[in-house]
SETOR-892257 format. One record per residue (C-alpha): residue number from 1; residue in one letter; x, y, z. Coordinates in Angstrom, 2 decimals, padded with zeros to 5 digits. Example, Ala and Ser with C-alpha at 12.3 -4.5 7.8 and 13.67 -1.06 7.14 Angstrom:
<lumdrens>
   i aa      c1      c2      c3
   1  A  012.30 -004.50  007.80
   2  S  013.67 -001.06  007.14
</lumdrens>
This chain:
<lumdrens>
   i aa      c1      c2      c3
   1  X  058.12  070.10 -088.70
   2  X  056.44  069.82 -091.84
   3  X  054.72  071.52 -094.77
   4  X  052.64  074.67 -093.82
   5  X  049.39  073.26 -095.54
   6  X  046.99  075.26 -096.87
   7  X  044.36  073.48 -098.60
   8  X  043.32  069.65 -099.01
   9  X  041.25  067.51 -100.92
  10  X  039.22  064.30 -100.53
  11  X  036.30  062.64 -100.46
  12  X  034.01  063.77 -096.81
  13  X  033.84  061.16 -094.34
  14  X  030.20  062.22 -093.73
  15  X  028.83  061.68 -097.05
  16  X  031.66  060.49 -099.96
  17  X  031.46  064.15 -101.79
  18  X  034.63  065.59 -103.27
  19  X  035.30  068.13 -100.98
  20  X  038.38  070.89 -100.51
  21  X  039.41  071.86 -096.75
  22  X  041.22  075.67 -096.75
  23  X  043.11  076.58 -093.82
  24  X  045.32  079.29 -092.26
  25  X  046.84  080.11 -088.62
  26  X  045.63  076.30 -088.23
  27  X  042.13  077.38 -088.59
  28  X  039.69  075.83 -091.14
  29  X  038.55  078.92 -093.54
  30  X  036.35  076.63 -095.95
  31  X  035.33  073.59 -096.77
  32  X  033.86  073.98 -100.22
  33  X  032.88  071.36 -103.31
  34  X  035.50  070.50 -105.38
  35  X  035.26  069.06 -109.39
  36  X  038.61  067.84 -109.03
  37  X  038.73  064.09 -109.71
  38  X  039.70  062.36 -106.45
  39  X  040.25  058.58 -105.88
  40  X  037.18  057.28 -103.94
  41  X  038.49  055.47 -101.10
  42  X  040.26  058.59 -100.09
  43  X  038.65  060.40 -097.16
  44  X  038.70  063.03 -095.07
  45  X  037.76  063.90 -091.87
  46  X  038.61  065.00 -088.53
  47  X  041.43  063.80 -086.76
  48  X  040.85  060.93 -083.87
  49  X  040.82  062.06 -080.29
  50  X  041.85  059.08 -077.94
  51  X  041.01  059.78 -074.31
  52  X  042.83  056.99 -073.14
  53  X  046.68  056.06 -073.58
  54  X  048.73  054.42 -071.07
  55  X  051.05  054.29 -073.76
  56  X  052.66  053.48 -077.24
  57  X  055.46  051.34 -078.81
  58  X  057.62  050.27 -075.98
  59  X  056.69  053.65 -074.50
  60  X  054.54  054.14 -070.67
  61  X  053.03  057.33 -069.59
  62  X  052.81  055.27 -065.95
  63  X  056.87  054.43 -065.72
  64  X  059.26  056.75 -064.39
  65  X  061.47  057.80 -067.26
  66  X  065.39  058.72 -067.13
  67  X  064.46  061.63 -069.66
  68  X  060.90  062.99 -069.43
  69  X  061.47  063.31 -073.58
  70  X  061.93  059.65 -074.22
  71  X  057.69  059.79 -074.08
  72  X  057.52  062.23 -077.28
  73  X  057.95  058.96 -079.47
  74  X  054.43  058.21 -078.46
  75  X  052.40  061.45 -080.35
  76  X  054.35  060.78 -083.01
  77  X  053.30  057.11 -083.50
  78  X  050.10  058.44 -082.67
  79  X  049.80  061.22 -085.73
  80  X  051.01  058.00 -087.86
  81  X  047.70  056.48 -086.66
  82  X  045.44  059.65 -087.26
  83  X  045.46  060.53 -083.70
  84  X  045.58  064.25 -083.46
  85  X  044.49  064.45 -079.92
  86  X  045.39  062.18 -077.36
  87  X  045.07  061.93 -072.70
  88  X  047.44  060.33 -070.93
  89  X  046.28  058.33 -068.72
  90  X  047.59  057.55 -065.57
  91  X  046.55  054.84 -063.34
  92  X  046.24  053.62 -059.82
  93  X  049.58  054.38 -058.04
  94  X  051.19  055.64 -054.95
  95  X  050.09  059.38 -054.85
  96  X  053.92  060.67 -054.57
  97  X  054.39  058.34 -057.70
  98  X  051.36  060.10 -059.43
  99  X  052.53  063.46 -058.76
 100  X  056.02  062.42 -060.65
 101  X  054.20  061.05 -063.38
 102  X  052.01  064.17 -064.05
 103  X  055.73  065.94 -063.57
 104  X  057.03  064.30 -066.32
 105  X  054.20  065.25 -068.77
 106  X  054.06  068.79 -067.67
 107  X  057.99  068.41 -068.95
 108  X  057.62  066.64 -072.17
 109  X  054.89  069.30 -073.23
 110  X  056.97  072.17 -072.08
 111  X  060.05  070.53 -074.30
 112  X  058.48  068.64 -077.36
 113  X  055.85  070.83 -079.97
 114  X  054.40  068.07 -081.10
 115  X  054.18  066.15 -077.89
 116  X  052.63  069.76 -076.53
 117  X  050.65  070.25 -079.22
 118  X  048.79  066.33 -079.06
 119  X  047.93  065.95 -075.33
 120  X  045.13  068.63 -074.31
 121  X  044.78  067.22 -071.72
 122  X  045.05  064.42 -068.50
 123  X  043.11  061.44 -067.56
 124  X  043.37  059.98 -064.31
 125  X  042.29  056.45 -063.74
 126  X  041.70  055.59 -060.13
 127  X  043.02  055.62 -057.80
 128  X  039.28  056.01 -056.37
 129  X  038.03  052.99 -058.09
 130  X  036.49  049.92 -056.37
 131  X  039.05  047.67 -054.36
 132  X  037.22  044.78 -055.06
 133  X  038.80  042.11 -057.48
 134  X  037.27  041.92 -060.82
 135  X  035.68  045.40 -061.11
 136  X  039.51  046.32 -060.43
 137  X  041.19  044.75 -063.00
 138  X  044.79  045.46 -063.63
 139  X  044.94  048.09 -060.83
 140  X  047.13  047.57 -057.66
 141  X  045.01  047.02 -055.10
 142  X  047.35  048.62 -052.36
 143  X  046.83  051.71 -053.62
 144  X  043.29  052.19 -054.24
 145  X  041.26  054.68 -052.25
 146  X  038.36  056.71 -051.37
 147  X  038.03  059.92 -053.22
 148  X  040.22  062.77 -051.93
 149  X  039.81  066.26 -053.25
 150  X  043.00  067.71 -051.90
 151  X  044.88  064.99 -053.80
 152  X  043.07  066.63 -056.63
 153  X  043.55  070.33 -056.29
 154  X  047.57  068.88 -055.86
 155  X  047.85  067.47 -058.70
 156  X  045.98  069.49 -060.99
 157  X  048.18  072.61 -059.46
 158  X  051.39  070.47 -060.62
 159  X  050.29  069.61 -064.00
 160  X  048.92  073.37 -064.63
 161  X  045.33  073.00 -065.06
 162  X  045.77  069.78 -067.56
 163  X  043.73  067.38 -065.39
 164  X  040.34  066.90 -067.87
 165  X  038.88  063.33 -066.64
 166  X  038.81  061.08 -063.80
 167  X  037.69  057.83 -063.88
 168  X  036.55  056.49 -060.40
 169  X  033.87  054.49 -058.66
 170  X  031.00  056.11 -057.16
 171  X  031.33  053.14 -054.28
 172  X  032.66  055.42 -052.13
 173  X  030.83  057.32 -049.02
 174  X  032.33  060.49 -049.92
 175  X  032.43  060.14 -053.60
 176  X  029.12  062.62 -054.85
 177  X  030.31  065.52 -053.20
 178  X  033.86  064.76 -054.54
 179  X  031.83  064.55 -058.62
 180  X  030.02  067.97 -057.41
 181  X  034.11  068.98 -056.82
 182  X  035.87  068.12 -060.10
 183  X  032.51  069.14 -062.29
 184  X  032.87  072.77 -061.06
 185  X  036.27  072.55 -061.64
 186  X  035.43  071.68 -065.26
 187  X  036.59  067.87 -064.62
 188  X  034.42  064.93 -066.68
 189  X  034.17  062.52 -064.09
 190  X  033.71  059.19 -065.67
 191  X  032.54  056.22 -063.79
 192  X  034.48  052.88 -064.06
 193  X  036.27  049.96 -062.49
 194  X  033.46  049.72 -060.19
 195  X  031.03  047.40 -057.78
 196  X  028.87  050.71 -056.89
 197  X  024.88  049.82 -056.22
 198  X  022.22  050.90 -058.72
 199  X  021.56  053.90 -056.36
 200  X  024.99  054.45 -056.40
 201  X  025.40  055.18 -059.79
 202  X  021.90  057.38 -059.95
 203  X  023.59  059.01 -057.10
 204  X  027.02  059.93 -059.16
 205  X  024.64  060.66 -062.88
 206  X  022.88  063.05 -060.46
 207  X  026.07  064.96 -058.88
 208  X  027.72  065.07 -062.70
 209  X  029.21  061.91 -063.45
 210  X  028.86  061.72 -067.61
 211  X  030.49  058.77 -068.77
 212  X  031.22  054.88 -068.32
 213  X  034.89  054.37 -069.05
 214  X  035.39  051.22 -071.44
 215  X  032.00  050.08 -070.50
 216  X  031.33  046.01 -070.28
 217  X  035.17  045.78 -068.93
 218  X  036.82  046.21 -065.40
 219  X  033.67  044.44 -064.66
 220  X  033.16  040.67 -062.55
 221  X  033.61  037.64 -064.68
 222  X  030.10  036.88 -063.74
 223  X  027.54  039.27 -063.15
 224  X  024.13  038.60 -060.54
 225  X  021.47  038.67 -063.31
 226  X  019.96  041.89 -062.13
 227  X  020.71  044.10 -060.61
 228  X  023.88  045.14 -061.76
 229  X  026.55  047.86 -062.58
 230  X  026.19  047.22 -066.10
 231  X  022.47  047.68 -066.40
 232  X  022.81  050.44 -064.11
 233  X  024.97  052.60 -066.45
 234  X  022.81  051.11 -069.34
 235  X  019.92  052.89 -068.27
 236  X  021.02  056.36 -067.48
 237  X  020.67  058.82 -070.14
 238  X  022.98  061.21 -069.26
 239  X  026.03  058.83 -068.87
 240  X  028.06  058.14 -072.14
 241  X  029.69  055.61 -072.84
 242  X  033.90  054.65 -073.65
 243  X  034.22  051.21 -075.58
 244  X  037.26  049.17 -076.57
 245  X  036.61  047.71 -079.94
 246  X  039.66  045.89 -080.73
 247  X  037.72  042.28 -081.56
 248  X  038.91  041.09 -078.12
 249  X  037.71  043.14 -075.33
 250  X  034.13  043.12 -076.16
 251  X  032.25  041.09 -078.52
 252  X  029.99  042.17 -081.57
 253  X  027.12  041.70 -080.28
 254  X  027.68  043.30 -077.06
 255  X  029.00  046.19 -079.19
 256  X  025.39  046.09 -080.77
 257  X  023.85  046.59 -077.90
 258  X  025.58  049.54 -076.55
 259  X  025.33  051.26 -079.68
 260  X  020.95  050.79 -079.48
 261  X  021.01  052.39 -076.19
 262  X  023.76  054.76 -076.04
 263  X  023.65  056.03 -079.82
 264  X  025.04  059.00 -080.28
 265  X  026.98  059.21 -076.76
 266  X  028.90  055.68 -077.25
 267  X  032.40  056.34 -078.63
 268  X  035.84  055.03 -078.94
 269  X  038.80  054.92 -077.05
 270  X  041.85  052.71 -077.23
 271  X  043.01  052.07 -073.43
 272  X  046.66  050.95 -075.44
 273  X  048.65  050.29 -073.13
 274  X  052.46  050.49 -073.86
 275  X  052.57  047.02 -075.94
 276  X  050.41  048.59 -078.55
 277  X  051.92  049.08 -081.99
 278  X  054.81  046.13 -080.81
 279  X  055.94  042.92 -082.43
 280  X  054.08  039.83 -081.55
 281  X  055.72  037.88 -078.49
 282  X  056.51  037.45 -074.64
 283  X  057.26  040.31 -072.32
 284  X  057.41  041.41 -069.05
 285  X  055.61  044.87 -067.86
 286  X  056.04  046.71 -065.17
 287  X  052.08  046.26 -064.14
 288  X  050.75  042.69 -065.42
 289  X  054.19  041.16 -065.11
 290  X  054.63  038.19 -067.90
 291  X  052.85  039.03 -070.81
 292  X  052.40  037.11 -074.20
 293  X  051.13  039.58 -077.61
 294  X  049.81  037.35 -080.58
 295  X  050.03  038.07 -083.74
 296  X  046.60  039.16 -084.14
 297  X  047.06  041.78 -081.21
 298  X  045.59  040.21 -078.43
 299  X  047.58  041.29 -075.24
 300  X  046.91  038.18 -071.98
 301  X  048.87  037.28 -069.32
 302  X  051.54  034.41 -070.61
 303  X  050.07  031.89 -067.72
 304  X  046.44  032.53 -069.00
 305  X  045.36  033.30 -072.22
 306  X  041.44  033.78 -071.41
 307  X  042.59  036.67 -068.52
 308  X  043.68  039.98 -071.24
 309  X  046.55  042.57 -070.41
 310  X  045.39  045.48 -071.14
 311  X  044.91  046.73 -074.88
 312  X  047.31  046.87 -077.56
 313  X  045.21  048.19 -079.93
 314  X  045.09  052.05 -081.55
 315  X  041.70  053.96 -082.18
 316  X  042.41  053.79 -086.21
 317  X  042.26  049.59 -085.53
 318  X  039.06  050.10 -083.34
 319  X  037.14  052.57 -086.03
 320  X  038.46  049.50 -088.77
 321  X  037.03  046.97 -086.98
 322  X  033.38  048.10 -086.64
 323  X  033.53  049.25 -090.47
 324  X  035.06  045.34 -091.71
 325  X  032.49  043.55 -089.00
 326  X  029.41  045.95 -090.04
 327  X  028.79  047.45 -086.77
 328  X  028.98  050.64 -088.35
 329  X  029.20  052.82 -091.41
 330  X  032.70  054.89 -091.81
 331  X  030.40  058.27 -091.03
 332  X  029.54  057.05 -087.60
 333  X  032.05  054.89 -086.68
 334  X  034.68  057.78 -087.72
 335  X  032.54  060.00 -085.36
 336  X  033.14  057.46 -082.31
 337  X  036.56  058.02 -082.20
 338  X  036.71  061.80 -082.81
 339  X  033.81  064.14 -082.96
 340  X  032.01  062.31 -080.25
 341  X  034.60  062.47 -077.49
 342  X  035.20  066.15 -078.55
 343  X  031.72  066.51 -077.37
 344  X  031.58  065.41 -074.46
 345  X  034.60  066.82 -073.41
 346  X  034.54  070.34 -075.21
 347  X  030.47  070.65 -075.94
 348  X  030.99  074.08 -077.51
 349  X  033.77  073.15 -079.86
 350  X  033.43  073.83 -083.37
 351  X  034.57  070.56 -084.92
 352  X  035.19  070.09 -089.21
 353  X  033.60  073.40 -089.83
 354  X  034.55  077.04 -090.85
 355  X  036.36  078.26 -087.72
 356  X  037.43  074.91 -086.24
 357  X  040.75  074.34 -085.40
 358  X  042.54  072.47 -088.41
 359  X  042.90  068.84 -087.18
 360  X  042.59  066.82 -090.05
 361  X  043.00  063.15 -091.59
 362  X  043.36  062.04 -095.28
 363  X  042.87  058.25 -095.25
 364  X  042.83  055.44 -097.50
 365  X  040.09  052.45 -097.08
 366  X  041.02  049.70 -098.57
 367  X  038.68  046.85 -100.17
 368  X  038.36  044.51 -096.59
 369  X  037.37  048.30 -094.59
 370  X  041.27  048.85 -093.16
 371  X  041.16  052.34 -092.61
 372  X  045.29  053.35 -093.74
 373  X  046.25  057.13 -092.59
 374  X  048.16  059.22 -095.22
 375  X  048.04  062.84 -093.86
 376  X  047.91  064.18 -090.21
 377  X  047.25  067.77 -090.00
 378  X  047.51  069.33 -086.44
 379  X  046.26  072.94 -085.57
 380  X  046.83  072.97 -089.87
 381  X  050.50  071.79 -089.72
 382  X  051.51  068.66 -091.77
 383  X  052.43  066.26 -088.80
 384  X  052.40  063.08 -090.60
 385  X  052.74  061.89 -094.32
 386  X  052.62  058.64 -095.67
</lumdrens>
């Protein structure tokens, strides 16, 4: 299992100052100066919180598994990557098909620590997204539909309370009264995959909705000028904003953008699907059929290399790439992919302070700004070392 760890050192994410972390019962009793002579591209910080894994290294959260614990292999690649907290995310599906995928996590949790100790929590994407091609990207169309709460209640009885985000599109006749729903039940509803009408989407920001999952894709190739979805998520306070920044998904400058109007509610997920962390070549998946990986981790469909499949990136890569293309200073773009979604998620959560839970990552950042993990601490347990 690992060391029981009770104090680190290294150099604070926030601000470069030597700093030592002192923990016990995997609870953060200090974080104090320290004189100690450190090595200063060593850093520490809190550990990354991914709200969105399909999966990792061969590995699918959406396939039916002979042995529920052949999906612990995927927290564990994730600690490697400095990913103490991580959502499964399960797509559009048959609803039986759902139910034996949220089965199968209630399992692995029950049988694996680490696996248990990693996923907090659910994400369900779709299957109340928009049916319409485009906005629906990978999603099988045959099983899309309209918001249903007693689907819901079902499925959040058989994973025991983990459901913690749906992503859906507010399209949908029924679909405020279905946000009102899942935000008393202590649900982030987060809108995406959708062709919903400016009103529409004032409609779900009004009845809860708080986030636009991977915002600028699941989106038309092309856009009417205005209006749109995109400006219509743009221009709502209230609603966050998910992003995948893996150099391939969305460019720089759209990056830019978001980050102007969304500031401190834009952060970072991954949306790896399970290719991510593979050798470069051809596959075949069980959604997206033939599949071709590069060697510079762009994931598209073998027959078209302009239509993507899905990312097969990690949070560490996406936090990397807006430090080496200068979207963003280590401070903040460390936040994006770890204090920020603890936010909006868990808005009274202590997070890197006295009294916080002990989720911690020593890293190393090289001269070209590759971020390179060498501890994982999880509720102050050594879960990875370099």
């Amino acid at each position: 299992m690992g060391l029981l760890l009770m104090k680190i050192q290294g150099n604070s994410y926030r601000d470069s100052s030597g700093i030592e972390i002192s923990f016990s019962e995997g609870i953060i009793d200090s974080i104090s100066e320290t004189q100690s002579s450190i090595d200063k591209d060593l850093f520490l910080g809190p550990g990354f919180t991914d709200i969105q894994v399909n999966g990792y290294g061969g590995i699918d959260y959406n396939e039916i598994q002979s042995d529920p614990m052949n999906l612990a292999g995927i927290s564990r690649l994730l600690y490697q990557e400095g990913v103490t907290t991580h959502f499964p995310t399960i797509i559009t599906n048959d609803p039986g098909q759902i139910s034996k995928l949220i089965h199968q996590i209630v399992s692995l949790r029950k049988g694996d620590e680490l696996s248990r100790m990693s996923i907090e929590g659910l994400h369900i994407e779709g299957p109340f997204i928009s049916p319409v091609d485009g906005p629906r990207g990978a999603h099988p169309k045959e099983f899309v539909r309209a918001p249903d709460w007693s689907l819901v209640q079902k499925w959040q009885n058989e994973s025991k309370g983990l459901i913690k985000m749906i992503t859906l599109s507010p399209e949908w006749e029924n679909a405020n009264s279905f946000i009102e729903r899942c935000v008393d039940y202590g649900i982030l509803v987060s809108i995406g995959h959708t062709n919903a009408t400016h009103q529409q989407i004032l409609d779900a920001v009004s009845a809860g909705a708080r986030l636009s999952t991977h915002l600028g894709n699941g989106m038309h190739p092309i856009l009417a000028r205005h209006p749109n979805y995109l400006w219509s998520q743009l221009s709502q306070d209230l609603l966050g904003a998910s992003i995948i920044a893996d150099g391939f998904h969305l460019p720089a400058e759209v990056i830019q953008v978001f980050q102007k109007v969304k500031n401190e509610k834009l952060l970072l997920v991954s949306d790896s699907v399970s290719l991510a962390g593979m050798p470069a070549g051809d596959y075949n998946l069980h959604i997206g059929g033939e599949v071709t990986l590069t060697s510079e981790g762009k994931l598209h469909l073998t027959s078209n290399s302009s239509i993507l499949a899905g990312s097969a990136s990690n949070i560490r890569n996406g936090v990397s790439f807006l430090v080496k293309n200068k979207l963003a200073l280590l401070p903040e773009a460390w936040e994006m992919a770890s204090v920020r979604p603890e936010k909006i998620l868990n808005p009274g959560h202590k997070i890197f302070e006295e009294g916080a839970i002990a989720d911690l990552i020593l890293c190393r950042m090289s001269e070209n700004g590759e971020l390179q993990v060498i501890k994982t601490i999880k509720h102050g347990r050594e879960v990875y070392s370099a």
